[in-house]
C-alpha positions as CSV (number, residue, x, y, z in Angstrom):
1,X,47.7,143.2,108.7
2,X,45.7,140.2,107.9
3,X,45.3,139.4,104.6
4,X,42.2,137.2,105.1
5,X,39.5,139.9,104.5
6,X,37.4,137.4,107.1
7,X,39.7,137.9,109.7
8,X,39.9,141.7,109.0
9,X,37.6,143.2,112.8
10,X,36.4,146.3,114.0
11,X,39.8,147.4,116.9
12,X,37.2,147.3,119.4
13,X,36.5,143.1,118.8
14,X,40.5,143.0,118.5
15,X,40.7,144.3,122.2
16,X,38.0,141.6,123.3
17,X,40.4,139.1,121.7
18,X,43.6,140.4,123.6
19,X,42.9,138.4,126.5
20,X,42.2,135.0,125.1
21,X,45.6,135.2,123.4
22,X,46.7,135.5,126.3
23,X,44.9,132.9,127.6
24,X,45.6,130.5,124.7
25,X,49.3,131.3,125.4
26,X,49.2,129.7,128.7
27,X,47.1,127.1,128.1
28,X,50.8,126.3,126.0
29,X,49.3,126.5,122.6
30,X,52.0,127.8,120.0
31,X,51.9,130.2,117.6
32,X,50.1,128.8,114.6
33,X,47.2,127.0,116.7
34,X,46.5,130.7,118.5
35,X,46.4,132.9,115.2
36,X,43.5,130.3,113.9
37,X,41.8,130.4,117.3
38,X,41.9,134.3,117.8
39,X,40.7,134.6,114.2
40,X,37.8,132.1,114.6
41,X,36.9,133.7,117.7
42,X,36.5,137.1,116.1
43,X,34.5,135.9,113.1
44,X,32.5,134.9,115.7
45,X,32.5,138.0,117.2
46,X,31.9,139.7,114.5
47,X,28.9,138.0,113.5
48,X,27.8,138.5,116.4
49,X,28.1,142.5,116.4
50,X,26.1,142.3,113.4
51,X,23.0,140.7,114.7
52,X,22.9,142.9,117.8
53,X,23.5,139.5,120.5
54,X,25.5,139.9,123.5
55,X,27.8,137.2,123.9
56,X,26.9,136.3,127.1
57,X,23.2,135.9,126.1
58,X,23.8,133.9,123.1
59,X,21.5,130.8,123.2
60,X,22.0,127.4,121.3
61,X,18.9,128.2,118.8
62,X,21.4,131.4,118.2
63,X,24.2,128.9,117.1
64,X,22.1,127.4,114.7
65,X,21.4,130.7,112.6
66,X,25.6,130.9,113.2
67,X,26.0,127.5,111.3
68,X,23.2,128.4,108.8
69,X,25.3,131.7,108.3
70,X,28.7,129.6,108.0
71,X,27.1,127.7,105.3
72,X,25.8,130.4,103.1
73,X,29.8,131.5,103.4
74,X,30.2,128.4,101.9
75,X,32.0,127.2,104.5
76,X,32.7,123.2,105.0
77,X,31.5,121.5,107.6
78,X,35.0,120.7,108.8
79,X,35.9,124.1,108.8
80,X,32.4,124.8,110.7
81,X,33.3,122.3,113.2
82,X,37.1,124.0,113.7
83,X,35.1,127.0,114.5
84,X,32.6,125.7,117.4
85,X,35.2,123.7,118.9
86,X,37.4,127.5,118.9
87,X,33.7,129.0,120.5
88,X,33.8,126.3,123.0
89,X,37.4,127.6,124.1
90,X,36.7,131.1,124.1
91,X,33.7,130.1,126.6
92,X,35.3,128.7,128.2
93,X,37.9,131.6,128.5
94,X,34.9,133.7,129.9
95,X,33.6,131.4,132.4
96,X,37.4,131.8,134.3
97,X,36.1,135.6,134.4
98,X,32.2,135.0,135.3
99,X,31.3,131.1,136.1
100,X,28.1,131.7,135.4
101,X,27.6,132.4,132.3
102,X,26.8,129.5,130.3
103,X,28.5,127.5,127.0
104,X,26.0,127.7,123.9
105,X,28.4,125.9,121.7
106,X,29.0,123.0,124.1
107,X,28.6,119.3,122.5
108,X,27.1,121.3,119.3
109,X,28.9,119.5,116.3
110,X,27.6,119.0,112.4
111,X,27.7,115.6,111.6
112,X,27.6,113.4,108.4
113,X,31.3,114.3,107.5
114,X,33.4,111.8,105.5
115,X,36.0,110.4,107.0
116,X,38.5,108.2,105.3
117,X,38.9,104.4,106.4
118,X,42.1,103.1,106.6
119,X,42.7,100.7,103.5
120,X,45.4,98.0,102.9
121,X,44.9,96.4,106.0
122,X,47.5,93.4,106.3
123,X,47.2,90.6,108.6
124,X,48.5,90.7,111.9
125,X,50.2,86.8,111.9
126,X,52.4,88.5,108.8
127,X,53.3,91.2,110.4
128,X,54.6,89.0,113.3
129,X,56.3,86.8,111.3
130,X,58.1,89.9,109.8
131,X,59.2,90.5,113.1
132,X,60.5,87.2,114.1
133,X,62.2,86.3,111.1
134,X,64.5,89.8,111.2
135,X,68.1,89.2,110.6
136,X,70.1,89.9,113.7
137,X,73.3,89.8,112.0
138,X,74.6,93.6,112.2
139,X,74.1,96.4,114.7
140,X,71.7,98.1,111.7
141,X,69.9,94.7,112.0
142,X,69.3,94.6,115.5
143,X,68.6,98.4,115.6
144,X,66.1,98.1,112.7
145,X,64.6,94.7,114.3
146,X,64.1,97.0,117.7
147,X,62.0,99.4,116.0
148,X,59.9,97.2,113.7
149,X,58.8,95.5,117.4
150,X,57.8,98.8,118.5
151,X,56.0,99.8,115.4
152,X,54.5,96.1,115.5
153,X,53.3,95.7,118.9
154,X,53.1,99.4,120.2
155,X,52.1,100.7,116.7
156,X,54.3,104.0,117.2
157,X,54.6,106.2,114.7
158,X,57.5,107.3,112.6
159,X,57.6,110.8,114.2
160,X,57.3,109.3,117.8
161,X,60.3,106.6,117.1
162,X,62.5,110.0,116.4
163,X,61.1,111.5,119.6
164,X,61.8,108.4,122.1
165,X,64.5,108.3,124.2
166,X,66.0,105.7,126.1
167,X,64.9,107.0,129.6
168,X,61.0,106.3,128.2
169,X,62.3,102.5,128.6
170,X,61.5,100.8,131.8
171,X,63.1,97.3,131.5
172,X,61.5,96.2,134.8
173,X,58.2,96.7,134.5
174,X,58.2,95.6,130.9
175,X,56.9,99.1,129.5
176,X,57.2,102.0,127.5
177,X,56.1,105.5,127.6
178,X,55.1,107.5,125.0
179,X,55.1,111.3,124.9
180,X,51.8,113.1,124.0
181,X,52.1,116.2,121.1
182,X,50.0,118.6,120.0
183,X,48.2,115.8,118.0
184,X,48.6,112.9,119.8
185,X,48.2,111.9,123.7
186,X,50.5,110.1,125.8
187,X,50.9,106.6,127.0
188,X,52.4,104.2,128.8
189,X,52.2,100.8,126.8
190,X,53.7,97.2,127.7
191,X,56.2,95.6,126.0
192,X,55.9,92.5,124.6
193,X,58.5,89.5,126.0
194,X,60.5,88.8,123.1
195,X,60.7,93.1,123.1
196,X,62.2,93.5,126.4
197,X,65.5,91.0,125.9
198,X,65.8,92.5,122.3
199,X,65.3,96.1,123.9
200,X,68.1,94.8,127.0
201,X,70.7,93.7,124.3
202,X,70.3,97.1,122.4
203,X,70.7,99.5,125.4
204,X,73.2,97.1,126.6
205,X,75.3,96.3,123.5
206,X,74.2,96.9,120.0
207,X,73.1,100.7,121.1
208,X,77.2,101.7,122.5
209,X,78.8,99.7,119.7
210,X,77.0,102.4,117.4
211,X,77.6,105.4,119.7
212,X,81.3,104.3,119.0
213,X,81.2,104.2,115.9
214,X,79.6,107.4,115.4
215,X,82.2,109.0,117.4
216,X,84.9,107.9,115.1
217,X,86.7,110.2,113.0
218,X,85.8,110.7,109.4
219,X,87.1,112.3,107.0
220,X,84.0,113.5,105.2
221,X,82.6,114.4,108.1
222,X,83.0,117.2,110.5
223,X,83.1,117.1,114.3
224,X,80.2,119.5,115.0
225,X,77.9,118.0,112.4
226,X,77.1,115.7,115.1
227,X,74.4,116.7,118.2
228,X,76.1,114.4,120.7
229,X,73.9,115.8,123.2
230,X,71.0,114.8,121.6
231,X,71.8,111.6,120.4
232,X,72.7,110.5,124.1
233,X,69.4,110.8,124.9
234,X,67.4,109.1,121.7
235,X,66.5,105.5,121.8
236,X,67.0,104.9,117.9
237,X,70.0,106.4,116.9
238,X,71.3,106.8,113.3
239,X,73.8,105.2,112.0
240,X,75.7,108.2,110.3
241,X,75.1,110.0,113.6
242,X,72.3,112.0,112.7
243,X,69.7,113.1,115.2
244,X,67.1,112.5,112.5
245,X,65.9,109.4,111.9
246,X,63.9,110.2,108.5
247,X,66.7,108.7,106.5
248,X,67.1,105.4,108.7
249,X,63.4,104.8,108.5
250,X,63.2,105.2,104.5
251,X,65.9,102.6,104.0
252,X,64.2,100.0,106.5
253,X,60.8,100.1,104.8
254,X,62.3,99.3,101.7
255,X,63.8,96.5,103.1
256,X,60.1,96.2,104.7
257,X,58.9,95.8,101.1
258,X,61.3,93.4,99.7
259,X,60.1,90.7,102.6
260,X,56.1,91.9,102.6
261,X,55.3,92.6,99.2
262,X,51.9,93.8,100.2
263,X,53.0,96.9,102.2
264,X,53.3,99.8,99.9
265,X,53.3,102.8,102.8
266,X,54.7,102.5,106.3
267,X,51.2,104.1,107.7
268,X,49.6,100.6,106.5
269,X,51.4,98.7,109.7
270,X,49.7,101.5,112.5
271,X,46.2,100.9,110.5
272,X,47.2,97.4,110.7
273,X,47.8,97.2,114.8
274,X,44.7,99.2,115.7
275,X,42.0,97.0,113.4
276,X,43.9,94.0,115.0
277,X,43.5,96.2,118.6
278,X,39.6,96.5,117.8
279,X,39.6,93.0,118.0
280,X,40.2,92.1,121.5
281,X,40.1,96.0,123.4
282,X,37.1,98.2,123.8
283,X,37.0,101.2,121.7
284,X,37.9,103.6,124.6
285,X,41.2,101.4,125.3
286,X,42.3,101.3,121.9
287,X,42.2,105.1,121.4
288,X,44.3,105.2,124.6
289,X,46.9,102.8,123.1
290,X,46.8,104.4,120.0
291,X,47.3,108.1,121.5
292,X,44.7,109.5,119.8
293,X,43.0,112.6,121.0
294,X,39.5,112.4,119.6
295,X,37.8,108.9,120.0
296,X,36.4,109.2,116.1
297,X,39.9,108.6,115.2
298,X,39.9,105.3,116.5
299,X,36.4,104.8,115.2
300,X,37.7,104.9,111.6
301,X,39.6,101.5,111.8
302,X,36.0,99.9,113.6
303,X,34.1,100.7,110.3
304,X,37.2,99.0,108.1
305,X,36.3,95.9,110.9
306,X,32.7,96.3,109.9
307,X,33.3,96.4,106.6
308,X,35.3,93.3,106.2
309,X,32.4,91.8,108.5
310,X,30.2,92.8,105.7
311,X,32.5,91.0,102.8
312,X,32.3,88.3,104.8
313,X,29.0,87.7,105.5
314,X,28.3,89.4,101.8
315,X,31.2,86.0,100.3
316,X,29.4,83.2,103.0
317,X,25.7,84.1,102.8
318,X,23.8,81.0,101.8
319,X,22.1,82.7,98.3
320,X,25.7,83.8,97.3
321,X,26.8,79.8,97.9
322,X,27.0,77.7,94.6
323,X,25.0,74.5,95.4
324,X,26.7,71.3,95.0
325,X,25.2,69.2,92.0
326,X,23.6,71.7,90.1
């Protein structure tokens, strides 16, 4: 039983909702994500039952006394807007069964919602120069020197660098792919020049050396604590063996820190990347690069562009200028 008393329906509004489980569960949504839609759905419903309007009838003036009746809930308008977009599926649901009944939630979203922008933005040239000036000295090295290049110039992620594999690595074309989740879209990125011989010397040599080592016996270690089969196919490997990278990435950014004093949190060097993306690429390409599903996510790092714009013109305006002599 749902605990939620606003999720608590009427069995004849759970029966409507049987078949867009169903049809969430296709559409390859898990388990979590269809709970939240089903609920939102009925609330929907609900509401509906109680003002007496069919649901195929609904107009858009009637979503507009369903927001107004959100907001007296005391819902946000985050939360509002998780609902409509969940509306917008479940019409979508319906029109499979009768095309011609018609979306009233379609491009209906509140606006005026805060959104953080990124902060700590660090300067693209130092991040470079982080880059170039790695150590190459050990296999960790030139492991940790692979993935700072693909945080740098492809600005993955920490969970996507534990996701890659080597077969996303197409040496002769000079690119990358990168696997879309349930949060982020897929793409296929170049690679830099300098990338593609360090990425050829990894796969080739620094990559086996540390396969080989992991496959050494250990005493404090046993046999099946290692996924062989799953290491095999990951592009960064760990050096203990593990197929989680978590621990290998904590110990590189404090390395990170030691050389770039002004990083205090790995997620500064994406935020970094995209405002330096915004720079040369159209917004639409840069959300691409970046993977991100909704194009306001991108947006964010165009105002922290604006702003700076803004300190600049705020430090360089003429009546902030001392005037020489006086």
């Amino acid at each position: 039983m749902n605990r939620n008393p606003d999720y608590n329906f009427a069995p004849e509004i759970w029966d409507r909702l049987v078949g867009f489980k169903v049809h969430l569960q296709e559409l390859g949504n898990d388990a979590k994500t269809i709970r939240q839609k089903v609920n939102y759905a009925g609330y929907y419903l609900a509401w509906l039952e109680s003002e007496h309007l069919p649901c195929d009838q609904v107009v858009y003036n009637d979503m507009l006394c369903f927001i107004d009746h959100c907001r007296l809930e005391e819902k946000s308008k985050q939360h509002i807007n998780r609902m409509l977009s969940c509306i917008r599926n479940y019409y979508q649901y319906l029109k499979e069964q009768d095309p011609g009944i018609s979306n009233p939630a379609l491009n209906l979203n509140l606006r005026g919602i805060h959104r953080k922008v990124p902060t700590g933005i660090i300067a693209y040239q130092s991040l470079e120069n982080l880059y170039s000036g790695w150590p190459k000295r050990t296999a960790k090295d030139k492991r940790n020197r692979v993935i700072l290049g693909l945080m740098i110039y492809q600005g993955i992620t920490s969970g996507e660098l534990g996701r890659l594999e080597v077969g996303h690595v197409n040496l002769d074309k000079g690119k990358i792919r990168i696997p879309g989740t349930r949060r982020s879209n897929g793409r296929v990125l170049p690679l830099q020049p300098s990338q593609i011989l360090e990425l050829h010397q990894y796969l080739s040599r620094t990559r086996p050396k540390i396969m080989r080592e992991i496959g050494k016996s250990r005493p404090a270690r046993k046999p099946d604590q290692i996924n062989q089969e799953r290491i095999q196919e990951q592009l960064v490997i760990s050096i203990n063996g593990s197929e989680h990278i978590k621990s290998s990435l904590h110990f590189l950014f404090k390395e990170v820190q030691e050389k770039l004093l002004e990083l205090l949190h790995p997620k500064q060097i994406r935020a970094s990347v995209i405002t330096h993306w915004l720079k040369s690429y159209n917004l639409r390409q840069v959300q691409y690069m970046a993977g991100h599903k909704h194009v306001s996510s991108t947006e964010r790092y165009q105002l922290n562009n604006l702003d700076n714009l803004q300190s600049k013109l705020e430090k360089f305006h003429p009546l902030n200028q001392t005037i020489s002599g006086y």
